[in-house]
C-alpha positions as protocol buffer text, in pm:
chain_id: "A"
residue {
  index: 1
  type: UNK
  ca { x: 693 y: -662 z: -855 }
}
residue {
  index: 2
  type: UNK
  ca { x: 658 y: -925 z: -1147 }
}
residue {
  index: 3
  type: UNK
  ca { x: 988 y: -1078 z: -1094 }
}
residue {
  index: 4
  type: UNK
  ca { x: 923 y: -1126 z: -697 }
}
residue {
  index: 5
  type: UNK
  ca { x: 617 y: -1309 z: -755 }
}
residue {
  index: 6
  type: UNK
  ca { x: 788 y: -1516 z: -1014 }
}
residue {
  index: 7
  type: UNK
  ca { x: 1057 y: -1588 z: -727 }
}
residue {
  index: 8
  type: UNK
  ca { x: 788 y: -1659 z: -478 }
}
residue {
  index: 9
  type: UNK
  ca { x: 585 y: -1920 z: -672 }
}
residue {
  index: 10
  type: UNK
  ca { x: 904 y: -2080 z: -793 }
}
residue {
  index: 11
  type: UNK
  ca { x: 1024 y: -2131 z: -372 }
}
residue {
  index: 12
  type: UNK
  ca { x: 669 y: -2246 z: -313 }
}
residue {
  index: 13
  type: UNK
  ca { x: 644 y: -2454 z: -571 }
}
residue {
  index: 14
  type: UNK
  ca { x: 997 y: -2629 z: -517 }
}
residue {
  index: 15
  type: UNK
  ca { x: 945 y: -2625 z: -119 }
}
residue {
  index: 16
  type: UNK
  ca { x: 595 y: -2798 z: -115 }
}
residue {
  index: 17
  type: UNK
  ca { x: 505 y: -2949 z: -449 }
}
residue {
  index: 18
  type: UNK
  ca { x: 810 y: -3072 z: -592 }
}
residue {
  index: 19
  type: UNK
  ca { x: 1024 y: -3175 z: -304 }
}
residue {
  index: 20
  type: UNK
  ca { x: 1365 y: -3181 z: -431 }
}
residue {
  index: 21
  type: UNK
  ca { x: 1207 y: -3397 z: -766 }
}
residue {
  index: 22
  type: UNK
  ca { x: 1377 y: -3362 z: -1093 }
}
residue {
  index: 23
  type: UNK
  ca { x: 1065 y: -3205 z: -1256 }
}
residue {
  index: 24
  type: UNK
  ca { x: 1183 y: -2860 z: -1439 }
}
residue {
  index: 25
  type: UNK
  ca { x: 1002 y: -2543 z: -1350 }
}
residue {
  index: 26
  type: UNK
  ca { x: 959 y: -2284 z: -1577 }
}
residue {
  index: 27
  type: UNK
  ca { x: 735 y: -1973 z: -1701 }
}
residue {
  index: 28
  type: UNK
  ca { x: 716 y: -2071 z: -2049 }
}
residue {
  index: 29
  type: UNK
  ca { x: 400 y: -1970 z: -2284 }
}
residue {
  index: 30
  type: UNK
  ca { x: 281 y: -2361 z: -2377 }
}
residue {
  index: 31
  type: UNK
  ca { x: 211 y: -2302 z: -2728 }
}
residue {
  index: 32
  type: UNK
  ca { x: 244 y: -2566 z: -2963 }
}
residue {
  index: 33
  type: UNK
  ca { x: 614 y: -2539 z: -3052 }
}
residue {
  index: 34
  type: UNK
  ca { x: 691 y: -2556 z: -2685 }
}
residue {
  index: 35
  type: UNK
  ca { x: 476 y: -2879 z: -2662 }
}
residue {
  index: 36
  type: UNK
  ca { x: 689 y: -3021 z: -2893 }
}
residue {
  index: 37
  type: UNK
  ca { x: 1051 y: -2966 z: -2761 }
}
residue {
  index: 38
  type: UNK
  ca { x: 931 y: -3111 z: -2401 }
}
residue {
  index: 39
  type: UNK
  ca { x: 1152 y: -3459 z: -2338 }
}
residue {
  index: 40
  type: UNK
  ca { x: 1122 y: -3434 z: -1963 }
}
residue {
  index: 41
  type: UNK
  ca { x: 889 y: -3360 z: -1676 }
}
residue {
  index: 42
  type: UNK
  ca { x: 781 y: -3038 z: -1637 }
}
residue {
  index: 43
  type: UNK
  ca { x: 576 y: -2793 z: -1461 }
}
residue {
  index: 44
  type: UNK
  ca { x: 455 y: -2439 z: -1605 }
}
residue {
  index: 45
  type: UNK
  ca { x: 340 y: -2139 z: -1441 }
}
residue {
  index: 46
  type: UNK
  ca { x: 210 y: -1899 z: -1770 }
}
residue {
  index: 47
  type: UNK
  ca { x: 162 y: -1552 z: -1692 }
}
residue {
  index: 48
  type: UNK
  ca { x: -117 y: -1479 z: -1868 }
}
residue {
  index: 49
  type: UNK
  ca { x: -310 y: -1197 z: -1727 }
}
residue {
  index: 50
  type: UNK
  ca { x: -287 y: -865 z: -1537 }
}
residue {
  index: 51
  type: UNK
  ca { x: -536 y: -652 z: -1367 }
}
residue {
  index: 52
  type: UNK
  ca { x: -591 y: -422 z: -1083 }
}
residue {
  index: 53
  type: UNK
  ca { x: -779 y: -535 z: -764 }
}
residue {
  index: 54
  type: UNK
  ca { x: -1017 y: -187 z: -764 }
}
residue {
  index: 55
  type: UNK
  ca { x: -1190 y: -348 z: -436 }
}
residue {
  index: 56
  type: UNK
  ca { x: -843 y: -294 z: -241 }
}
residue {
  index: 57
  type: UNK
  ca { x: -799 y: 44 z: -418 }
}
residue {
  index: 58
  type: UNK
  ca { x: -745 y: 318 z: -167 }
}
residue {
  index: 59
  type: UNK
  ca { x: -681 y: 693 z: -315 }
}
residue {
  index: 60
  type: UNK
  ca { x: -697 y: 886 z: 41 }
}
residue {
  index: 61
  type: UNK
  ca { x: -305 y: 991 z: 148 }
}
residue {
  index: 62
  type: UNK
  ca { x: -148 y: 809 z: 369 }
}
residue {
  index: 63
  type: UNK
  ca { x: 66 y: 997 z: 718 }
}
residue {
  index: 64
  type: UNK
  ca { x: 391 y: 825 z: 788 }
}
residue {
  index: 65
  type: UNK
  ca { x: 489 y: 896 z: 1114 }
}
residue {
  index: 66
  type: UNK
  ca { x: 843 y: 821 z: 1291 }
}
residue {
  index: 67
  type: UNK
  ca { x: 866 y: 701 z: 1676 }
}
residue {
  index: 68
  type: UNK
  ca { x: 718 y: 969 z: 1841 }
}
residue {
  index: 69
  type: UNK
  ca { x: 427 y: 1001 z: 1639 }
}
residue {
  index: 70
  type: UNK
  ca { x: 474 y: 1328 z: 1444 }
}
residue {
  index: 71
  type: UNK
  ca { x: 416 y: 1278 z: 1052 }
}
residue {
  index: 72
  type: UNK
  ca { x: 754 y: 1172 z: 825 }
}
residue {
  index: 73
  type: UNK
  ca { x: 598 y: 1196 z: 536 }
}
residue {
  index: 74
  type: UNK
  ca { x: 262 y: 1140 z: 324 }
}
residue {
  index: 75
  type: UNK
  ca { x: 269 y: 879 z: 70 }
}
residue {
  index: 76
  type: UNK
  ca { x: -39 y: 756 z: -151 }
}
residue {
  index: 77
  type: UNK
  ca { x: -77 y: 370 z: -46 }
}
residue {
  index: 78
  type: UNK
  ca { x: 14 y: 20 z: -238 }
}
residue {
  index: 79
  type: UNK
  ca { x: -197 y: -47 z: -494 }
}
residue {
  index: 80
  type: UNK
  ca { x: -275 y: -428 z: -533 }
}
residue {
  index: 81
  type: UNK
  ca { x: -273 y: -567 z: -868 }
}
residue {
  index: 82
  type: UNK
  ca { x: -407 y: -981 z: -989 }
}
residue {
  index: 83
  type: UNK
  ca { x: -150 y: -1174 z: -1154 }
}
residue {
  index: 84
  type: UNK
  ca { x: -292 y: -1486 z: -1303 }
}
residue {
  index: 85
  type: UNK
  ca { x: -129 y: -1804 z: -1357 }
}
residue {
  index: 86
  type: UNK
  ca { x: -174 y: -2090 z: -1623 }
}
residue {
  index: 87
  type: UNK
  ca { x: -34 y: -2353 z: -1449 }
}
residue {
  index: 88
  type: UNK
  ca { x: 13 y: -2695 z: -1625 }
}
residue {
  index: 89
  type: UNK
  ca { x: 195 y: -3009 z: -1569 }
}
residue {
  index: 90
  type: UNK
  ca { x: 407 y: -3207 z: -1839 }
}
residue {
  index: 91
  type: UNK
  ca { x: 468 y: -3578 z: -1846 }
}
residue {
  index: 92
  type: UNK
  ca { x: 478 y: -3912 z: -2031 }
}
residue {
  index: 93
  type: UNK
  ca { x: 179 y: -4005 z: -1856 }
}
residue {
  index: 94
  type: UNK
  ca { x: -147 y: -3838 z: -1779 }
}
residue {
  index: 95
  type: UNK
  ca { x: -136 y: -4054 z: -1459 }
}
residue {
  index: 96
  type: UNK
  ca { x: 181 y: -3840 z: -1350 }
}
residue {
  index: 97
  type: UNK
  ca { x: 2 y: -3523 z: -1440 }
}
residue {
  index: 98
  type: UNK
  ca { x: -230 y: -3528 z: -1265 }
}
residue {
  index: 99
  type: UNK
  ca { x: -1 y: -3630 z: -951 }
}
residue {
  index: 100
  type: UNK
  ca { x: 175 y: -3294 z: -1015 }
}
residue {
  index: 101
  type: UNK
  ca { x: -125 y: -3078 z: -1057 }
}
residue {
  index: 102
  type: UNK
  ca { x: -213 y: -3265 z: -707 }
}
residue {
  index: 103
  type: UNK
  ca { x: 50 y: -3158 z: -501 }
}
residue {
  index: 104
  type: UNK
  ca { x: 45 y: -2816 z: -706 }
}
residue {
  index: 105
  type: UNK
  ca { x: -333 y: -2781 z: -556 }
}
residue {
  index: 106
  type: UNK
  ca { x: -211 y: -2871 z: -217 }
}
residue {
  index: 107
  type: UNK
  ca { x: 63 y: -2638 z: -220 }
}
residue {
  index: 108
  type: UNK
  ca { x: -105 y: -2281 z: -323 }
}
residue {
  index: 109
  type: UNK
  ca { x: -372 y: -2383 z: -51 }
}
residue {
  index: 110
  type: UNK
  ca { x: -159 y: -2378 z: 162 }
}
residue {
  index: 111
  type: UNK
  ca { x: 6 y: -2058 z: 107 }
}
residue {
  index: 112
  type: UNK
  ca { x: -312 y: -1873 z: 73 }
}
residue {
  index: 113
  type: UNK
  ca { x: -242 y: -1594 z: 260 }
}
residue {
  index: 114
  type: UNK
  ca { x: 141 y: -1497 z: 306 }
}
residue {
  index: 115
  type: UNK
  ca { x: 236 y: -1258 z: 527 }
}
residue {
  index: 116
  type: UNK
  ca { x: 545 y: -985 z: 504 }
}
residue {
  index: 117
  type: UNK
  ca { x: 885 y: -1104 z: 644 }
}
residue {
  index: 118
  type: UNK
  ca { x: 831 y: -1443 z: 429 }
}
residue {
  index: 119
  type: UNK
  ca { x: 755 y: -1294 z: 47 }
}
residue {
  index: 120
  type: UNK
  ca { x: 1121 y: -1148 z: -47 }
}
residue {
  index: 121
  type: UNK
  ca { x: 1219 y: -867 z: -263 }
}
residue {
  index: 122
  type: UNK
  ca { x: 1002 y: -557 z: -309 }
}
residue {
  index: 123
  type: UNK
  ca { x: 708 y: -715 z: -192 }
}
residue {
  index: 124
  type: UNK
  ca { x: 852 y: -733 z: 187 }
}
residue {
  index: 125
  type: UNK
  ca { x: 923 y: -362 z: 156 }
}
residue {
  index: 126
  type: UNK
  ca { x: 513 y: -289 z: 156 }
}
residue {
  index: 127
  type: UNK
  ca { x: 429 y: -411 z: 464 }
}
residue {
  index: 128
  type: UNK
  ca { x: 102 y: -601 z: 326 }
}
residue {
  index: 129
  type: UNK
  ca { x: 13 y: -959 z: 295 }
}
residue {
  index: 130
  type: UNK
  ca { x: -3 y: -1177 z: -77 }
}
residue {
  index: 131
  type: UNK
  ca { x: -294 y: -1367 z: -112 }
}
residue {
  index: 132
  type: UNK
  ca { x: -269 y: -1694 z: -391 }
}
residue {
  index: 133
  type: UNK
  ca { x: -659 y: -1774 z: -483 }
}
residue {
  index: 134
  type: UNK
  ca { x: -664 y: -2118 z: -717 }
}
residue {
  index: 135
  type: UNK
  ca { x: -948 y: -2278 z: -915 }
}
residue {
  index: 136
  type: UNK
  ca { x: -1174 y: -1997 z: -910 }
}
residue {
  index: 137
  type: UNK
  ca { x: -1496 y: -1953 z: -1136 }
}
residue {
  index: 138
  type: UNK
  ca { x: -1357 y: -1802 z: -1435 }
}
residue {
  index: 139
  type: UNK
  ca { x: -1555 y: -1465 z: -1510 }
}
residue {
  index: 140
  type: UNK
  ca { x: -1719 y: -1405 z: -1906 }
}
residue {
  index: 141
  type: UNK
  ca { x: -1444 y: -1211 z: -1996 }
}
residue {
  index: 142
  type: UNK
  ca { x: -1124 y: -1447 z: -1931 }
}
residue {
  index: 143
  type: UNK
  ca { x: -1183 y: -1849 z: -2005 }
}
residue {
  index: 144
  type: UNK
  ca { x: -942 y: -2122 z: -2025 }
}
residue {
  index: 145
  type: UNK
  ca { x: -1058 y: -2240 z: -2373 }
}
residue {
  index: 146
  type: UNK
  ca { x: -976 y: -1888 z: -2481 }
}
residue {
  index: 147
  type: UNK
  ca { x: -606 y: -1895 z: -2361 }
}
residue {
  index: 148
  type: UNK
  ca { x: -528 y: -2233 z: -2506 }
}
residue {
  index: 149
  type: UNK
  ca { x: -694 y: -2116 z: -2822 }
}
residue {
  index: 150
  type: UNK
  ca { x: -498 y: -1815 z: -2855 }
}
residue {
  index: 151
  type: UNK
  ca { x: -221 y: -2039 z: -2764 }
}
residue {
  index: 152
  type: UNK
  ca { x: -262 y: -2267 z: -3048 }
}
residue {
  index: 153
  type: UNK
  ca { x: -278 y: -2554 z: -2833 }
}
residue {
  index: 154
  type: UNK
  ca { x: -520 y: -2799 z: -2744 }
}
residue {
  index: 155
  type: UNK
  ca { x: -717 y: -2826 z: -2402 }
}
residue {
  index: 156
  type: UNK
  ca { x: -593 y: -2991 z: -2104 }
}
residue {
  index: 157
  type: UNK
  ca { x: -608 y: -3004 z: -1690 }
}
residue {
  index: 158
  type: UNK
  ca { x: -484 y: -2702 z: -1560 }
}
residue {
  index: 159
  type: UNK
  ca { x: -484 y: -2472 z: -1258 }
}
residue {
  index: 160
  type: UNK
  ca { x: -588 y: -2074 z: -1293 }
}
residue {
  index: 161
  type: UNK
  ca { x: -383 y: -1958 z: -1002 }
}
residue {
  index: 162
  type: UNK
  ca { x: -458 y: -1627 z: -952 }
}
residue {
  index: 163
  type: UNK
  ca { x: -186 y: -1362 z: -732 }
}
residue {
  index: 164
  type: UNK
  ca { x: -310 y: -1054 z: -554 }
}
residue {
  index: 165
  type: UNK
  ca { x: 66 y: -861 z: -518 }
}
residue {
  index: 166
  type: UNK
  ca { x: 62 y: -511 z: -350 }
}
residue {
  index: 167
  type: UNK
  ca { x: 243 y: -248 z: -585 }
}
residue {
  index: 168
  type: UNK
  ca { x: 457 y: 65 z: -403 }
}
residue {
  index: 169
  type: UNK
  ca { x: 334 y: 389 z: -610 }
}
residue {
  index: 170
  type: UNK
  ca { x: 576 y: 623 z: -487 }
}
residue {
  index: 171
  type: UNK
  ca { x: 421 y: 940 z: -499 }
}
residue {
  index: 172
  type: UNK
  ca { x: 465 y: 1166 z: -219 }
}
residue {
  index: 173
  type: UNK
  ca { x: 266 y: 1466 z: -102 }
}
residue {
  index: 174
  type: UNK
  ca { x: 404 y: 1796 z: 53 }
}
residue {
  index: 175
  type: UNK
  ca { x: 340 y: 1846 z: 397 }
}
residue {
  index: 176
  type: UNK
  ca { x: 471 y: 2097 z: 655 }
}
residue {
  index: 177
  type: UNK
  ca { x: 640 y: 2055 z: 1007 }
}
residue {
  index: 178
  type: UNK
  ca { x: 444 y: 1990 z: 1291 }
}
residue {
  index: 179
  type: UNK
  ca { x: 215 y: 2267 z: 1503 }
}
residue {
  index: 180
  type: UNK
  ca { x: 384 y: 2227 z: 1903 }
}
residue {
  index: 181
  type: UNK
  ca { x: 302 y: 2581 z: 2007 }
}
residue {
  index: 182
  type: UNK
  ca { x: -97 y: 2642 z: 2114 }
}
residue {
  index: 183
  type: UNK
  ca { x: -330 y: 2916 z: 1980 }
}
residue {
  index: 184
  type: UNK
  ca { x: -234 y: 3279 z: 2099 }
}
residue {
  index: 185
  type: UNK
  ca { x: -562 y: 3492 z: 2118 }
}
residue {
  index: 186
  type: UNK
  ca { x: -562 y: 3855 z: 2242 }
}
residue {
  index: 187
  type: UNK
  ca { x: -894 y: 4088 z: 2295 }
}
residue {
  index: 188
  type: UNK
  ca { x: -861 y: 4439 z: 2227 }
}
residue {
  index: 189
  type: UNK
  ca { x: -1162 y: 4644 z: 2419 }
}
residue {
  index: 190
  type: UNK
  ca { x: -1326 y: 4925 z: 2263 }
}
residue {
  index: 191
  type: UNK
  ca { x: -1156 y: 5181 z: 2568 }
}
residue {
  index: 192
  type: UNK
  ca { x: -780 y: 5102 z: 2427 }
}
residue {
  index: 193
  type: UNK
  ca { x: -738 y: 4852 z: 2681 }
}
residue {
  index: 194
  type: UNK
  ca { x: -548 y: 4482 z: 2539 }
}
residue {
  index: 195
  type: UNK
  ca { x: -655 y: 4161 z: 2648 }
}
residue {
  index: 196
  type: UNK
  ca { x: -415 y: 3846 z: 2664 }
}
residue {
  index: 197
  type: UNK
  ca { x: -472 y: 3480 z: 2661 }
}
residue {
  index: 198
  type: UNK
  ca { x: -240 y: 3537 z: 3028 }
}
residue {
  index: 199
  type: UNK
  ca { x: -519 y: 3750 z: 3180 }
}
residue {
  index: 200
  type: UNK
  ca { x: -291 y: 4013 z: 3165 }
}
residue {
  index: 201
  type: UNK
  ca { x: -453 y: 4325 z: 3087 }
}
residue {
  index: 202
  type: UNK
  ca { x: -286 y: 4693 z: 2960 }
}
residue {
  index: 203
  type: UNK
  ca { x: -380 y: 5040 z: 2824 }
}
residue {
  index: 204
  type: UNK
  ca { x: -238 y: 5222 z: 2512 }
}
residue {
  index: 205
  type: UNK
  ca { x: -100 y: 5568 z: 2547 }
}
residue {
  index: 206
  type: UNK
  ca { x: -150 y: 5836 z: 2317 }
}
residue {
  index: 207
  type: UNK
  ca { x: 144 y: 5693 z: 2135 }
}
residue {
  index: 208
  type: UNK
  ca { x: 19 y: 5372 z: 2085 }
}
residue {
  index: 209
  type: UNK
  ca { x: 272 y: 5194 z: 2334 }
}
residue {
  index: 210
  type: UNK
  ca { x: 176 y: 5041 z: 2604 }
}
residue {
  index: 211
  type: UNK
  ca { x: 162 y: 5166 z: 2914 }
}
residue {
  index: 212
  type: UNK
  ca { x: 228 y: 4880 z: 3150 }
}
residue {
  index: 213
  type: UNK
  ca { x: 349 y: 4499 z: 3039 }
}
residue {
  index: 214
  type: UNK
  ca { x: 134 y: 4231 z: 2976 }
}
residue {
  index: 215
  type: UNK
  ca { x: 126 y: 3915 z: 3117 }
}
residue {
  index: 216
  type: UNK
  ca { x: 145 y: 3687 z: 2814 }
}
residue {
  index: 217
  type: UNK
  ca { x: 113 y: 3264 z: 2849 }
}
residue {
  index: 218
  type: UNK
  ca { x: 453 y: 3176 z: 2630 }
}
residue {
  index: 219
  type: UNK
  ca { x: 434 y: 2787 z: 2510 }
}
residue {
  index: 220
  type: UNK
  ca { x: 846 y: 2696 z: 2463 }
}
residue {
  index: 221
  type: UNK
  ca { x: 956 y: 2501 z: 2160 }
}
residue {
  index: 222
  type: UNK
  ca { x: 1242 y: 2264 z: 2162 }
}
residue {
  index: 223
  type: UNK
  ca { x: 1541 y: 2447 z: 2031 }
}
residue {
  index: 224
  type: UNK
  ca { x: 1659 y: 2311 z: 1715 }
}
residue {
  index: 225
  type: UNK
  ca { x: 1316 y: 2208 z: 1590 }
}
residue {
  index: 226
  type: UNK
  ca { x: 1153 y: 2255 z: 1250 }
}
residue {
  index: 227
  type: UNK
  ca { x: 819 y: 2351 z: 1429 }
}
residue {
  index: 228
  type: UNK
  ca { x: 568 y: 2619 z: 1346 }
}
residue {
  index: 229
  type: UNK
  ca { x: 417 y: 2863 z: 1594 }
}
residue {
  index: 230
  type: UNK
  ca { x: 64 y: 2864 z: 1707 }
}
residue {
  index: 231
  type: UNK
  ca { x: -209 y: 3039 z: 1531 }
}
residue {
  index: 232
  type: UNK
  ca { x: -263 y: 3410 z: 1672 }
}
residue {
  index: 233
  type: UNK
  ca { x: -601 y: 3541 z: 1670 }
}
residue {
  index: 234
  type: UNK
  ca { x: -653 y: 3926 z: 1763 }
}
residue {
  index: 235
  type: UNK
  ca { x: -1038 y: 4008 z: 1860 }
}
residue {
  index: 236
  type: UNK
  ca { x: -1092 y: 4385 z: 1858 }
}
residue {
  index: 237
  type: UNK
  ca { x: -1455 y: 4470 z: 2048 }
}
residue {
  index: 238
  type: UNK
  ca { x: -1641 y: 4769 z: 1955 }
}
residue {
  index: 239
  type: UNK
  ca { x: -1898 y: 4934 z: 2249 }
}
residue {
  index: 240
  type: UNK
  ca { x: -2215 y: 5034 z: 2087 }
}
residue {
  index: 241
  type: UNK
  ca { x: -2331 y: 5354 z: 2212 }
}
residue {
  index: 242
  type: UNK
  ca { x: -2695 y: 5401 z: 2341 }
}
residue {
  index: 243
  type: UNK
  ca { x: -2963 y: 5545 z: 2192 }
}
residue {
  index: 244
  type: UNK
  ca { x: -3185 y: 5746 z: 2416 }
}
């Protein structure tokens, strides 16, 4: 899932910020070292961060069902995870800088929310939207000075973009074939006699067998499904004798 949002800020970033330039894109840590080698414009998207999104955090299974609406399959749902994003532009000039991180600002507003169909790789497969947040409050425990100090590098503009990416778990859940036959529930009266769902209604002999058939309600199943009968219930009354 890394990778594909990698992919899909690099296609946003050429598409709508860049526009065919010459300006080199890459995911670089800017540490000092870096700083030095740079000889030509360039823009930097630093993944710096990771965490889970525990408000969009569903644990409840989920029922996949196929076209006629009997359940596939029972999966536990996406879990959506924050990817955030140092992103910093390299000139000359501070003059062009700031141009970049411009047109950078412009361009992940945007794309704020990005639906499935237009994301590519894995994260089409889900189903679920992206959303791209950019120049957020930074909470107490993540700052920009502290990522350029632990960098080794000194302070300068830049844009905390910020990636909410859905993550398949791929855990699935046993589940067993679908119920098409109804409840069968048959009454057996204290004289002998049984009771069907049908209305049908027959005597034992002294053998146990009955005497005459019963009229039982049958509910077909397709042939060659993977279907499991109805529940059977058997009620068995018992006549209370009276006391004088």
């Amino acid at each position: 899932m890394i990778h594909d949002v990698d992919q899909l800020l690099e296609r946003l970033v050429r598409r709508d910020a860049l526009n065919g330039s010459n300006v080199e894109l890459l995911f670089d840590a800017p540490t000092k070292d870096w700083v030095a080698r740079r000889n030509a414009p360039t823009v930097d998207l630093y993944l710096y961060d990771i965490r889970e999104d525990l408000q969009r955090r569903f644990t409840v299974w989920e029922d996949q069902r196929d076209t006629q609406g009997l359940v596939s399959g029972r999966n536990l749902p996406p879990r959506r995870f924050k990817l955030a994003y140092l992103v910093t532009a390299w000139t000359q000039r501070p003059e062009d800088e700031h141009r970049l991180l411009s047109s950078l600002l412009s361009c992940f507003l945007r794309n704020a929310v990005l639906e499935s169909g237009e994301l590519g790789g894995a994260l089409d497969e889900t189903g679920l939207p992206v959303y791209i947040d950019v120049g957020l409050p930074a909470g107490q425990d993540r700052s920009l000075a502290d990522i350029w100090s632990a960098l080794g590098g000194e302070l300068k503009p830049a844009l905390d973009v910020v990636v909410t990416a859905p993550v398949v778990v791929g855990r699935a859940a046993p589940y067993g074939p679908p119920v098409l036959a109804g409840p069968t529930i048959g009454l057996t009266a204290g004289d002998g006699a049984e009771e069907t769902t049908g209305g049908g209604r027959r005597r034992r002999g002294a053998g146990g067998e009955p005497e005459e058939p019963a009229a039982e309600e049958v509910v077909p199943v397709p042939a060659g499904t993977d279907v499991q009968p109805g529940l059977s219930l058997r009620v068995r009354t018992v006549r209370r004798r009276r006391t004088p």
